[in-house]
N, C-alpha and C positions, 0 to 999 in steps of 0.2 A: 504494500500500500504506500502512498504516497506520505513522506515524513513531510510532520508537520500539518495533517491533514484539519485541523481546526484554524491555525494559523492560516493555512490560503483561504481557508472558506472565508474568515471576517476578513481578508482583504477582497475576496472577491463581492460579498456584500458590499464593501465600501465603494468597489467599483462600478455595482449595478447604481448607487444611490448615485455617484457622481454622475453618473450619463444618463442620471432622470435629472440632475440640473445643468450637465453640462461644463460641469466644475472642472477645468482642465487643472487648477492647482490642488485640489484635493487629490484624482490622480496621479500627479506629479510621487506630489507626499507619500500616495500608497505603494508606488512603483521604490521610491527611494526605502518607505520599511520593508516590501519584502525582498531587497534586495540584499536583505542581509542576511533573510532566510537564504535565500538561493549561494551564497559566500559560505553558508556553511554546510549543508546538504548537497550545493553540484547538481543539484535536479534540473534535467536538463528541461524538461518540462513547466518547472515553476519558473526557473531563466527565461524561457521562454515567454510565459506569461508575465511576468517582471518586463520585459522588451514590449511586450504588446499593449500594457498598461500605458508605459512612459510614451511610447506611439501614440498611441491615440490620443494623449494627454495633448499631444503637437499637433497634430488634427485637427481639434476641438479647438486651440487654443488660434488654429490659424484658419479655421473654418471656413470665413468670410472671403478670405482671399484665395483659399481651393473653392470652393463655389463661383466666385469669378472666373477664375483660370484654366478650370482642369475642365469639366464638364457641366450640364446640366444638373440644376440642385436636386431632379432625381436619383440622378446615378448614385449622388453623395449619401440621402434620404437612405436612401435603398442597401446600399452599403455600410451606413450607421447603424440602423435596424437589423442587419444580418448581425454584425459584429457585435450587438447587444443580445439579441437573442443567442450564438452560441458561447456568451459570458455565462446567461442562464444555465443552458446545459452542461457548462460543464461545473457549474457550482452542485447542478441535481446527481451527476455522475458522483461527483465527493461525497455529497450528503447520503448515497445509496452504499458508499466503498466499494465505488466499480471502478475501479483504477484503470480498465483497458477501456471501458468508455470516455472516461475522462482525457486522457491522452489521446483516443481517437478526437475527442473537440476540439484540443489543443494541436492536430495537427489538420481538422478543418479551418480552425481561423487560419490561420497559415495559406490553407487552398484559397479562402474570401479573398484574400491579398491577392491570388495569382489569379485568379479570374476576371477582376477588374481590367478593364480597358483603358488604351488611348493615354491620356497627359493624365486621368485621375490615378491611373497605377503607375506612372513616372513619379510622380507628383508623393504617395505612398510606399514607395520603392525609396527615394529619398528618404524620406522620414523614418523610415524602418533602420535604413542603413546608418541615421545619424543617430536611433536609439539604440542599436548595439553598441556602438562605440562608445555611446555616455553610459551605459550600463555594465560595461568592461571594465571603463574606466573605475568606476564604481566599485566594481569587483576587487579590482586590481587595489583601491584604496582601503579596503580591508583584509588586505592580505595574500590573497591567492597571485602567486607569479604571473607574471606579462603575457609569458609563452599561454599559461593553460589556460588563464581568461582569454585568453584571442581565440582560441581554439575550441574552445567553449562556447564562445560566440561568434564562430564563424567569420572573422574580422583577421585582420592580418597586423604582427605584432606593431610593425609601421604606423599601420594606422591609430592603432592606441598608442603608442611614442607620441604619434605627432598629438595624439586632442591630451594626454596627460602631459606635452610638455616635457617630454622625458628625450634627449640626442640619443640617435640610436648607438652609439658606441657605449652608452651606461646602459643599456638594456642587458638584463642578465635575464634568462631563461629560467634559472635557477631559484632565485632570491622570492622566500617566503617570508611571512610570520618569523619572529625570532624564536627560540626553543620554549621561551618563560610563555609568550603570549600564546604559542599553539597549545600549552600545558595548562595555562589559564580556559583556554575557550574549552579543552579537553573536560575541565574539572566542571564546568559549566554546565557542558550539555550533559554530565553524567549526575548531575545533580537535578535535573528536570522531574 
C-alpha cells in the first residue's frame, strides 16, 4: 500500500477544496508539504502527484492568459474538469486501499496531459516541465543527491544545476544528508 496513505489523502482533500476556489497559493503550499513526504518515501507516484499539484497550481495561477493564448476556454473548461474529477478518483482509490487503482489514476492524469492539443498542450508541456525542476529542486533541498532527484524526476542533472544555482563542476552525484541528519530523520520515522 501506498506509505503514508492518510497523509496524501488530507493533501488530496486540500487539493479538491483548492480547485473549488481556484486557490492556486493554497496548492502551491500543499505541493511544497507533501513534498517532503515524497523526500522521504521516493514514491514515485506521490512525486508525481507533488509535480501535478505544483502544475496546476501555475495553470490556475496563469489561467487568464492560457485562455487567451493557447485555445478556446472550452478546451481549458474541459481539461480542468477532467483533471479535477481524476483528483477524485484517485483520492476514492486511497480511501478503498486499492493501490493498483490509485496508480492506474495517477498514470491517467498523466494520459489528460498527453491528449491535449495544439499550443494548450505546449503551453502544459511547459509548465509541467518547469514543475519538475522546482520540485527537484525541492527534493534536492532536503536532502536526496542531485543525481537521484533528477532521475526521479525525469529532469537532467543540468537542468537542476542550472534552476538550484549550483556550476556544474560542484555537482557531486554522491552528496547526501550528513550521517547525524539521515540518523535523525531515521529515528523519526521509527518513532511514528
Amino acid at each position: 500500500m501506498i506509505e503514508g496513505k492518510n497523509h496524501i489523502l488530507k493533501i488530496l482533500e486540500g487539493v479538491k477544496l483548492a480547485l473549488d476556489e481556484k486557490n492556486y497559493i493554497k496548492l502551491k503550499n500543499l505541493s511544497n508539504e507533501s513534498i517532503e513526504h515524497a523526500s522521504i518515501h521516493q514514491d514515485p507516484d506521490v512525486i508525481s502527484i507533488t509535480v501535478l499539484i505544483y502544475a496546476l497550481s501555475k495553470l490556475i495561477e496563469r489561467e487568464k492568459d492560457c485562455k487567451e493564448n493557447c485555445q478556446p476556454s472550452e478546451s481549458w473548461s474541459l481539461f480542468f474538469r477532467k483533471f479535477k474529477n481524476n483528483i477524485i478518483d484517485m483520492t476514492a482509490a486511497l480511501q478503498k486501499d486499492n493501490s493498483e487503482k490509485f496508480r492506474n489514476e495517477v498514470k491517467a492524469n498523466r494520459q489528460l496531459l498527453e491528449n491535449v492539443s495544439g499550443k494548450l498542450k505546449e503551453y502544459i508541456s511547459d509548465v509541467f516541465q518547469k514543475a519538475r525542476i522546482n520540485k527537484a529542486s525541492k527534493m534536492y533541498e532536503q536532502g536526496i543527491s542531485m543525481g537521484k532527484t533528477a532521475s526521479i524526476l525525469g529532469i537532467s542533472i543540468w537542468e537542476l544545476a542550472e534552476y538550484t544555482g549550483s556550476k556544474p563542476e560542484e555537482i557531486s552525484i554522491t552528496v547526501t544528508l550528513p550521517i547525524s541528519k539521515r540518523l535523525q530523520l531515521t529515528k523519526e520515522l521509527f518513532e511514528l
